[in-house]
N, C-alpha and C positions, 0 to 999 in steps of 0.2 A: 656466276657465283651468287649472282642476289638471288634467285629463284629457288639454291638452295638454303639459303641462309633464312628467305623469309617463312621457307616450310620446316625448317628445325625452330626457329620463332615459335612455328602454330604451333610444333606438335610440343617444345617445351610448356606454352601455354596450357594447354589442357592438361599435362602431369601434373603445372601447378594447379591447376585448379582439384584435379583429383586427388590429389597428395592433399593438400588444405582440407578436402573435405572429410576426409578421410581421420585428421588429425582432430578436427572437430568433433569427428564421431564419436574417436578414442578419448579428445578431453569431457564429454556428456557421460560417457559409461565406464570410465576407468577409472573414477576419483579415486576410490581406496587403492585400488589394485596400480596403479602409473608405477613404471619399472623404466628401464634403460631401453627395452623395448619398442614403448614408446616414446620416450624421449629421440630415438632413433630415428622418426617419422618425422618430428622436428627438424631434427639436423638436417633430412633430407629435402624438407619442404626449403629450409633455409639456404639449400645447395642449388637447388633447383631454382629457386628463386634468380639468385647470383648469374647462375648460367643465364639463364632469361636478360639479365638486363648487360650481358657482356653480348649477346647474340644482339639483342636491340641497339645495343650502342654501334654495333658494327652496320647495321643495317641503316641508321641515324648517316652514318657516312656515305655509303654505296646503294643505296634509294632512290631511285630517277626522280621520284617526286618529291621526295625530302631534299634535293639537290635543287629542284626545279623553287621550293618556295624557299630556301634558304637563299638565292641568288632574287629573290622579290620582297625580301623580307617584309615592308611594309605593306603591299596586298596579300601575303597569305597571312597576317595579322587579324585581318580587314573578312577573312572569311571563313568560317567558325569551324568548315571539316580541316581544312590545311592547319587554322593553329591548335588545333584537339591534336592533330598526328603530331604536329612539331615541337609544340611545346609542351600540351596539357600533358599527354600521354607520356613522354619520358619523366617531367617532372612525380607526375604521380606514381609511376612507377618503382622511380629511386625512392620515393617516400615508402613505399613496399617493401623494397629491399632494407630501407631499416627497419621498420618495425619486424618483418620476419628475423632480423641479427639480434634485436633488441629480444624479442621473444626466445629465441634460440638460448641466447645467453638468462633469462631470467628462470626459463625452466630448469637449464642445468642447479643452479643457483639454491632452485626450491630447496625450502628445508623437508618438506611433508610430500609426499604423493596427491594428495588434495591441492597444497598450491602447487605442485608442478603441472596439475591439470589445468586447475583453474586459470594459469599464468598460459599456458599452451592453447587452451579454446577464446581467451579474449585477445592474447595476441592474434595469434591466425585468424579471428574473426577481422581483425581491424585489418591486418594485410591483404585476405581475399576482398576485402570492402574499398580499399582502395584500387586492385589490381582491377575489381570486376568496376569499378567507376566508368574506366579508360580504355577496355580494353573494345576494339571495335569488333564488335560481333557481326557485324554482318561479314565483314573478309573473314574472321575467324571461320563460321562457319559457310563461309561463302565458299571455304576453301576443299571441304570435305565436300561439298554439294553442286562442284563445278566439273 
């Protein structure tokens, strides 16, 4: 179960990151024109996001190695890759997942097309800036390169 669970992890990881950039793109070139359309991309980015941190939270449980420094807590404290996985990385994560909720609901919200973008490209900047903090890139792509 964990070998599937941590390759639906990667590969939700890269949608969000494509979907975020993607959302970017649309709040840079779509100021006048922002429709339901995109706001769509939103919601999706914001969906995806969610799934991401219900998949992490599972994997948080059934992780031999997250099992392994949870049961040491004071030495995987004490060494900087154990509490990036254990602690940094979920914490920043859910910080992600709000700001993608908080963005999702402010875009709707826009009065204008201009702030629905506007509200859409510095949300999702601040979410992918968080997610991309944390996210360990080398398993990431360690995972497609192995």
């Amino acid at each position: 179960m964990y070998g599937y669970l941590i390759k639906f992890h990667n590969v939700l990881a890269w949608l969000v990151l494509a979907t975020g950039l993607l959302v970017i793109v649309k709040g840079l070139t779509a100021k006048a024109t922002w429709g339901p359309a995109e706001t769509s991309w939103v919601r999706r980015l914001t969906l995806l996001v969610h799934l991401q941190l219900v998949a992490g939270l599972a994997l948080w449980f059934v992780s031999p190695t997250i099992a392994q420094a949870r049961a040491a807590m004071g030495e995987a404290m004490r060494d900087a890759a154990t509490r990036r996985l254990l602690v940094e990385h979920p914490t920043l994560m859910v910080a992600a997942v709000i700001a993608a909720t908080v963005t999702s609901v402010r875009v709707r919200k826009g009065d204008t097309s201009e702030a629905k973008a506007s509200r859409a490209l510095i949300g999702t900047i601040v979410t992918l800036a968080l997610a991309a903090a944390v996210i360990p890139w080398q398993r990431l792509v360690g995972s497609w390169t192995a």
